[in-house]
Structure formats: C-alpha cells, structure tokens
N, C-alpha and C positions, 0 to 999 in steps of 0.2 A: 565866481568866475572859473574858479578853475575845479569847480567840478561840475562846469556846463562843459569844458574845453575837457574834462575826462571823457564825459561821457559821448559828446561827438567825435571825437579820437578814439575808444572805443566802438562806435558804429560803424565805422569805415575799416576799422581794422579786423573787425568782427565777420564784415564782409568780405574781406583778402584772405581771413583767416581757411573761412569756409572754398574758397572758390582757389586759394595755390597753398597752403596745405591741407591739400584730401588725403583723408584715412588711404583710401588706394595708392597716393602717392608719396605719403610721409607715415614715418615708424609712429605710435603712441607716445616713447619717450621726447621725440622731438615737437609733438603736437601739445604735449604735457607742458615740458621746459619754456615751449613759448607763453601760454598760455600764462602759466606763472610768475614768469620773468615782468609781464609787462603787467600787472594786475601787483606787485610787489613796488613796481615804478609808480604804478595811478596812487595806488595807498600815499606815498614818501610825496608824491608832487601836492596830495590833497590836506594831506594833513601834519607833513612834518613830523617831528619827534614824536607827537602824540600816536603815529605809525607803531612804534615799540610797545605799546598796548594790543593790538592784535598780534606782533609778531609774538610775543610773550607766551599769549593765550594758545596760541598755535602749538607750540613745541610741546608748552606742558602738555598739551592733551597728546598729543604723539608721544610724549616720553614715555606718560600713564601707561599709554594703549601697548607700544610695543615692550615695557616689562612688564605686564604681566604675563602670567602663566597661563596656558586652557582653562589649567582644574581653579585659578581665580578670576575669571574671565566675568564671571557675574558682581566681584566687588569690582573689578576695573572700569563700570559702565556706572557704576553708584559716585564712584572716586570722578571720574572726569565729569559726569555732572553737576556734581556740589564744586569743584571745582572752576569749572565755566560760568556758572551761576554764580560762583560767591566772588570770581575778580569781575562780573561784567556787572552786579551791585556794586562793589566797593567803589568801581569807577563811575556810577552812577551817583554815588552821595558825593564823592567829591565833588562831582559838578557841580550841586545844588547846594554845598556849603562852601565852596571857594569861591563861586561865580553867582551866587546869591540868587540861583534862579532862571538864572537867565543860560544862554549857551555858547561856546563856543563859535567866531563865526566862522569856520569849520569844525562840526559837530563829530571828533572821532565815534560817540556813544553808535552812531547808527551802524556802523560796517560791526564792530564790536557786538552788537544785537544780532548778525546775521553771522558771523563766524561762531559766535554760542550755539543759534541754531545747528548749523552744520557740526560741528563736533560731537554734541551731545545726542543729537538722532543717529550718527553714524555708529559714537560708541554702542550704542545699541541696537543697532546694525549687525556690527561685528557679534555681539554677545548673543544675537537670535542666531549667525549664523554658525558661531563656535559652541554653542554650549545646551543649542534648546533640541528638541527633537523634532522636525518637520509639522508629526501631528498634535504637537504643543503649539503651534503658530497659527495666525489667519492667513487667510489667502495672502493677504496683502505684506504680511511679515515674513512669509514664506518668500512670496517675491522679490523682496528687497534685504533679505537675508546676505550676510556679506559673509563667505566661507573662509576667506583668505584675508590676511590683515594687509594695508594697503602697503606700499613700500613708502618712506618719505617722498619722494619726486608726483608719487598722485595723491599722497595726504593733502601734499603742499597745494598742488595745483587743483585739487578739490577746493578748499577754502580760502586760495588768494588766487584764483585764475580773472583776467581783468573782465569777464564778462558779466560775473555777478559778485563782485569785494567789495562796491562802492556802497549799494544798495539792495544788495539781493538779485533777486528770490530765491529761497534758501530752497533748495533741492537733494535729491536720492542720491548717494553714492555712486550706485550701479549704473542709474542713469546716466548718468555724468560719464562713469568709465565707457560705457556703452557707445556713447556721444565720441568720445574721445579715439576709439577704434573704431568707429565707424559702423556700429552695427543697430546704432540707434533707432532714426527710421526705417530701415528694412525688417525691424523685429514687428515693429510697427503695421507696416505695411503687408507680411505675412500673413496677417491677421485677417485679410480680404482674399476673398476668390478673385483674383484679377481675370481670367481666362473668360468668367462667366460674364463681366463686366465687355468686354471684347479687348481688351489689350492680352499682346502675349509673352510681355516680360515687366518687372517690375516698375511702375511708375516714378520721378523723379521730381517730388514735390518742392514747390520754390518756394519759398519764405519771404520776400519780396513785399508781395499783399500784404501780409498780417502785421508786416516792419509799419507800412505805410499808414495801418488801422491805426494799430497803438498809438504811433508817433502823433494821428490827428487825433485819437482820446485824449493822451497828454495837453493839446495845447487848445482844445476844448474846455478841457477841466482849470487850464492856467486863465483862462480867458471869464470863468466864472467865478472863480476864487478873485480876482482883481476886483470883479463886478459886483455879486451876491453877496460874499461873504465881508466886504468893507462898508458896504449899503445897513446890512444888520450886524451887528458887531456883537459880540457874545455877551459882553461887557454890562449892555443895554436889559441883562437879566437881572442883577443887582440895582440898577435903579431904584431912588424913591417912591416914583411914579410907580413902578411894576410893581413891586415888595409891599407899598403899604395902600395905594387906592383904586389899583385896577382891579375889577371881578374874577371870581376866579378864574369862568368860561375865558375872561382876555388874558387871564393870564397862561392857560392854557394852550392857545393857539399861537399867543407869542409867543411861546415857547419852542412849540414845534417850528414854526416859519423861522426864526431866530438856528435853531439848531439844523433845518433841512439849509441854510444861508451857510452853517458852518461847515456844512459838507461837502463842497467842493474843495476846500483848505486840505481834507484828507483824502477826497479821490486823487487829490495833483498829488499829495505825497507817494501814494497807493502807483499812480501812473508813472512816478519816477521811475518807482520799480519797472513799470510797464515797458521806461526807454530797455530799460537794464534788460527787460522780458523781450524786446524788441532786439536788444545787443543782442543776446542769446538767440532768439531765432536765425537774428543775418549769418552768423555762425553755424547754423543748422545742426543746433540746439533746442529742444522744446516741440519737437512734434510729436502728437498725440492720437495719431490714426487718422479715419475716414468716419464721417458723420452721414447720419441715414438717407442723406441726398447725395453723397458720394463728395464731397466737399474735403480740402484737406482741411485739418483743424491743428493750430500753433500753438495751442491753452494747455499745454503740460508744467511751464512754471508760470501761468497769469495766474495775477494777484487779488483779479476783482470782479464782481460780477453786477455794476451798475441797476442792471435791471432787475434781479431777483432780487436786490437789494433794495429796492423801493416799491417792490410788490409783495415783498416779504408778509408772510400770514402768519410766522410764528417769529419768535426769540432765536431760535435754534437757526432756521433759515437763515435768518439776517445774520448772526456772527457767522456762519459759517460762510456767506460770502462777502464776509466784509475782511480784508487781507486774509487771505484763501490757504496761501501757501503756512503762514503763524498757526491759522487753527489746525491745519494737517500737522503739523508740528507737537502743537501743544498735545494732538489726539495721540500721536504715535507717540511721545515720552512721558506722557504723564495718566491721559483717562484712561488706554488701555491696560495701563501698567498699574492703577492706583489699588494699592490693597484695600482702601475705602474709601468711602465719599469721593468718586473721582472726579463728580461736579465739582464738590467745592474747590478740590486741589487743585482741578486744572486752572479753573477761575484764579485763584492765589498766585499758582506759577504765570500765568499772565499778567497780573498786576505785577510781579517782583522782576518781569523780563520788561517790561515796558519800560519801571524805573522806579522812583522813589515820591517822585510825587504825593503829595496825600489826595486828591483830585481822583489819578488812579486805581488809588483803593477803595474809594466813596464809589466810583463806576464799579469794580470788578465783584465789592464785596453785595452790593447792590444785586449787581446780572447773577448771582447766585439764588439769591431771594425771587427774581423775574422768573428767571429759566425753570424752578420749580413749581412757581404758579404755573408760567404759561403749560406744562406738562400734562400737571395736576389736571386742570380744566379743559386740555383735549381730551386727555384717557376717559374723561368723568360726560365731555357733555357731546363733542364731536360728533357720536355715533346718532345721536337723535337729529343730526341735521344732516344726512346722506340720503333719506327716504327718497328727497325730491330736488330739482333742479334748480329750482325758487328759493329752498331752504338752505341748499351746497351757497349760493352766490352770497348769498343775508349773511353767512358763517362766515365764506371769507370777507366780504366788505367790510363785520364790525371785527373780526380777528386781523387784518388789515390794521385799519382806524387804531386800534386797541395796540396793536406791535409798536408800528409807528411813534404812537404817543409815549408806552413803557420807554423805548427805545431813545426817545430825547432825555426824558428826567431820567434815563439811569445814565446818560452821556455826557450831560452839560459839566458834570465834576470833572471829567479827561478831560473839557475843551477847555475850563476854568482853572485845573489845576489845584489851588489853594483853598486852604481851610476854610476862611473867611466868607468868601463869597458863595463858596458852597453850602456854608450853613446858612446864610441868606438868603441864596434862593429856595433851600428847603424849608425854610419857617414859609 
C-alpha cells in the first residue's frame, strides 16, 4: 500500500513538478533540492529503517568519488564498484538467511539494485571523463563522459530524486543534469530540421500520451499476471506427472506455455518500472527525439520491449529487450570494460546484482553456454539462408521456435529459484 500511495504521489507531483518548476522559471539547485527532498521522504515512508541501507551506500560512493585524486581516478571507479556491489550482496544474503527465503513485505533489496546501478556507471562516468582521452572512447562514452565531479546536492538528487528511488530505471548522469536544466528535450529536438518540417520555432512536446500508454501497459500486464500466471503455476514443472510419465514432446511445450504463463509476473514488475518511466515523463523526463514518422517518442528510460521480446530470433535480441535499461548497464560497466571473457563476466555480474539465489546462477551460468551457441550457429549457418525469401522466413520461424524454447529451460531456475526443483526439472 504504501508504495502504490508512493507512486501515485509521485505522478501527480511529477506533474506539478514539470508544469510550476520549469527550468526557465526555477534555478537547478532549487529543481535539485526538491527533487531530492521528496524521493529521501518516499524512501523513509516505504521502508523505514531499512531506508539507512541506501542512504549508507550513497555517501560511501560520494566519499570514494570526491577523495580521490585525477591521477587515482582510475582506482576510484574500481573502489566504488567492488564497493556497491559487495554491500548490495551482503544485503542480499542477509535476506535469504535471516528471512529464510522469503522477502520483506517491503522489499528495501530493489531501490538498493537501482542505486548500485546509478553509482557504479556514474563512477565510470566520471573516470571516462577525467582520465581517458576522447579517442580512447566510443561514441557513446564520449557522450556521456562526465568532465566535472558532481557537487553533493546533484550526486544526491541523482540517485534519491523521487522520480526513479523506488523502482528505477536506472539512468545517465548528464541526462538527468540535462533534464534538470532544462536543456533535455531541446538537445533533442535540435536534432530535426524543424523549418523544413513547416514549424518556425521549436516544438513543445507533451508527455501526457505516453503517461497514459504506460499506465495502461501496466494494468494490462496486472490484469494477466492475476489470470495466466495463477492458471499455470511454475510450480506444476516439478510435478510427478511432468518429471517421470509425460513425453518428452509434452514436456517440452509444457514448459514453454508454463514459462510464456510466467511472464506476465515479470512484465508487471518490468511495467512498475514503466509507472516510474511514466513518473519520469510527467516530469518531462525521458524524451528521446522524433521517430521517422515525425511522432514524439518518451522511450529514453523504458524498460521493455514486449514485442521484440516475443518475436525475438536470437538469445541476444531477447535479453537485450528484456529490462532494457540493466542490460545498458551491465554493457557500459562490465562487457565493454572486460579485459576478457566479457560474456562470461557480464553474465556473472548479472547473476551477483539480481541476488543470491542458486536459481539465478543455474539461469545466468546457463545464458552463457546459450548465448555462445546461439552466436556460434548464426556466424556458421545464417548466411546460407539470405539467397531467397522462402529461406530468410524458414531461418527466422525455426530461430524463433528455437530462442523461445532455449529461453524457457534457461529461465525456469530465476522463476523457481532453488536448488531442488531446479535439478528436477533438469533430470
């Protein structure tokens, strides 16, 4: 209840925020402070004492960031990683050995999951923009290169502002300051020829619509999680029935229809974010230019991409739209950064940031093993089905069929969690 009553407290305020403090009419520091102030309140109303786990995590990474030096700037970004990561574990085992499994019925673990994020990409943020050389970087690191170390007041209100502390979606720094001065969508928006389009000054795109999208994704996705996912129960994979006398073919389909039943459970989580991606918009936060129909588009922090995610033709595809904003994450502090195997690490750092589960690591250690098949066998066979049109559709329908199916048995361990039944359903 009272992080339904957060988060409709933050939509409305998110809306105030956008429409009587505008950038033109209000300083950064004052758009900052609020921002903060109330996102520091939603934390303390949701979770209590347990609140002092993020605030914790916060400071040390500021403390980190601001002593260090320039010329140590490259261990400060090593230092607050192993840092955010080793207290957002420890408080992950705790849960599962003090609470036996089970959760909190306010879960501090998940804002904890998204303040990790936010620290540990920023510190390396900072460290591409203090220490690397422009043509040492990608486009995109160049871009979000952070020159200047933030002051406390926009550290703060970076990672406790109340529009994404509850539930994300974890975001850029610069975006965010951007957002914050006001120069957000207009950087955006520069990016179009307006003149040739017929307007003759810059457009003023509403966020309205896409609040309205989201909101009904959300209660879409709530509305089949109550239905699908209680109809087929996960549970129903460890069965006698299933495990020792159904064929395999039945075991197979059960499977998938069983694990496609569990997937609305995580699009409604995934859509939480969405309200959070929705708070951010009302806010006029989150826009992401013009689309080739001239269309504004509000998908700068969404989380999910339903459709590619069910037409998905490879391994790769599907994680990459399955929570959107985690895999941009994982890409920018871990694959591009891995002195080796950046598969397998990134894989690793996902399983250790989700949690401790053994469940987790059966899925993550698995999608390693998948993700290099599925590679393997585009690079190798792919190119003999492009001759003809008949051949391209045959490629995707059994690459399709084929994602799909990897994509449940390498799943069913996250949605089952524990040892037992995971090795159950694996015999």
């Amino acid at each position: 209840v009272n992080f339904v009553v957060c988060q409709l407290f933050a939509l409305f305020a998110a809306f105030w925020f956008r429409l009587y403090l505008k950038p033109t009419k209000t300083s950064p520091d004052v758009r900052h402070a609020f921002a903060t102030i109330f996102g520091v309140y939603f934390v303390i109303f949701c979770f209590g004492w347990y609140s002092i786990h993020l605030f914790v995590l916060v400071l040390m990474g500021y403390g980190i960031m601001v002593t260090a030096s320039i010329s140590n700037i490259h261990s400060c970004c090593r230092y607050t990683f192993f840092v955010a990561m080793g207290y957002l574990t420890i408080c992950h085992i705790s849960r599962i050995y003090i609470f036996h499994y089970g959760i909190l019925s306010t879960d501090f673990s998940g804002p904890l999951m998204i303040v990790t994020q936010k620290i540990t990409i920023l510190a390396f943020q900072v460290h591409d923009g203090l220490s690397k050389r422009p043509e040492d970087l990608s486009a995109e690191q160049h871009r979000l290169a952070v020159k200047v170390k933030p002051s406390l007041l926009e550290y703060l209100s970076y990672l406790l502002n109340f529009m994404s502390v509850i539930v994300g979606p974890c975001n850029n720094f610069k975006d965010y300051v951007a957002f914050i001065e006001g120069s957000h969508t207009h950087m955006k928006l520069l990016e179009v020829n307006w003149k040739q389009r017929g307007f003759h000054s810059l457009p003023d795109p509403s966020p309205t619509g896409a609040v309205i999208h989201k909101l009904c994704i959300t209660l879409g996705s709530l509305l089949l999680f109550l239905t699908l996912t209680k109809t087929f129960p996960v549970t129903c994979l460890v069965d006698d029935w299933f495990v020792h006398k159904a064929n395999f073919l039945t075991r197979l389909c059960y499977l998938y229809i069983v694990m496609q039943a569990s997937k609305p459970k995580y699009y409604f989580a995934w859509t939480l974010e969405t309200v959070a991606d929705a708070v951010n918009n009302a806010a006029g936060f989150g826009f992401s230019g013009v689309d080739e129909n001239g269309n504004f588009c509000w998908d700068l922090l969404s989380n999910l991409n339903i459709w590619k995610i069910e037409t998905a033709t490879s391994f790769k595809m599907y994680v990459e739209n399955w929570n959107i904003q985690t895999a941009a994450w994982l890409k920018s502090v871990c694959y591009e950064r891995a002195p080796w195997y950046p598969t397998v690490l990134t894989f690793i750092l996902s399983a250790l940031w989700h949690g401790v589960y053994p469940g987790y690591y059966f899925t993550f250690l698995t999608g390693i093993l998948v993700t290099l098949a599925a590679r393997a066998v585009r690079n190798n066979c792919r190119q003999y089905f492009l001759s003809s049109k008949a051949l391209k559709v045959t490629y995707d329908v059994v690459t399709w069929a084929v994602t799909q199916l990897a994509v449940s048995y390498t799943a069913a361990p996250f949605v089952m969690l524990a040892v037992e039944p995971t090795i159950s359903l694996y015999k």
